[in-house]
N, C-alpha and C positions, 0 to 999 in steps of 0.2 A: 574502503568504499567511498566512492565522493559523495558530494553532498548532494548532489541529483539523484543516484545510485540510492540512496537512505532516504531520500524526498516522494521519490514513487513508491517505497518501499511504504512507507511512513503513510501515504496517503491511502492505499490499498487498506492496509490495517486498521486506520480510522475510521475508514466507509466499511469495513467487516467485510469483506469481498476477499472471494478468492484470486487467484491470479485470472484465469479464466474470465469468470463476469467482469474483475477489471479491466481487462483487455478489450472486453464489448463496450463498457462507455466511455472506455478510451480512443475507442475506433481503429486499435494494432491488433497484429498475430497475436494469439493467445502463449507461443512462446516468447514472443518478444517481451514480454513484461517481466519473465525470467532473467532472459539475457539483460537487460538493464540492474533488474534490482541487485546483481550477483557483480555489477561491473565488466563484466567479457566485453562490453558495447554501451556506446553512449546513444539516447537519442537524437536523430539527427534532428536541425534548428524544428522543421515542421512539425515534428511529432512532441516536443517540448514545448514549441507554442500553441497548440490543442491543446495539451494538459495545462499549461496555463490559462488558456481560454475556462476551461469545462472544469478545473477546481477551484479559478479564484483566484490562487497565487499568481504575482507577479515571475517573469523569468526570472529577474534580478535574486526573487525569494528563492525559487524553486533552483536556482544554481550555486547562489554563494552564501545560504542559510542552512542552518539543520532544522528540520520541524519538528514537533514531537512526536515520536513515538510509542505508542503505548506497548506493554511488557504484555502479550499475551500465552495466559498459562490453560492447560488443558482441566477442568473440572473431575471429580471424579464420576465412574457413572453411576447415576441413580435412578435405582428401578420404578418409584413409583414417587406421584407430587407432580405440582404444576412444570418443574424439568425435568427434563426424561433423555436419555442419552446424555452423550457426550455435548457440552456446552463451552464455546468460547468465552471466559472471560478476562475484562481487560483492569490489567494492574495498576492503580495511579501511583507512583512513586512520589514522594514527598520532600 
């Protein structure tokens, strides 16, 4: 995976978005954020400088950096308490 490839990936995960809704404030196809994260396609310059626009990172970051990514594990479900269903949480490793 490049490090762009892991940088959308990365970023999606930290904002808790699905690929879908990341695709909407990303302004791409709702598959295209697949096809990136998995590697099959790069995005091309314009679409890589939107996402540098709308997350902050520099291109420089978002190409030849790895950002964090957080380890996200499924909860188990629980029937009753302020969570209820299935819950995202996110792992810090140390």
């Amino acid at each position: 995976m490049s490090n762009i490839s892991h940088n959308i990936k990365a970023l999606r995960i930290q904002a808790g978005l699905s690929q879908h809704a990341f695709a909407q404030w990303w302004g791409v196809g709702k598959d295209v954020v697949s096809t990136y994260e998995t590697g099959r396609a790069m995005p091309p310059l314009r679409a890589a400088a939107s996402l540098s626009n709308k997350s902050g990172y520099s291109m420089d970051t978002l190409i030849r950096k790895r950002l964090y990514m957080p380890q996200v594990i499924e909860a188990p479900r629980i029937e009753s308490g302020p969570l209820t269903g299935r819950q995202k949480l996110y792992h810090v490793n140390n």
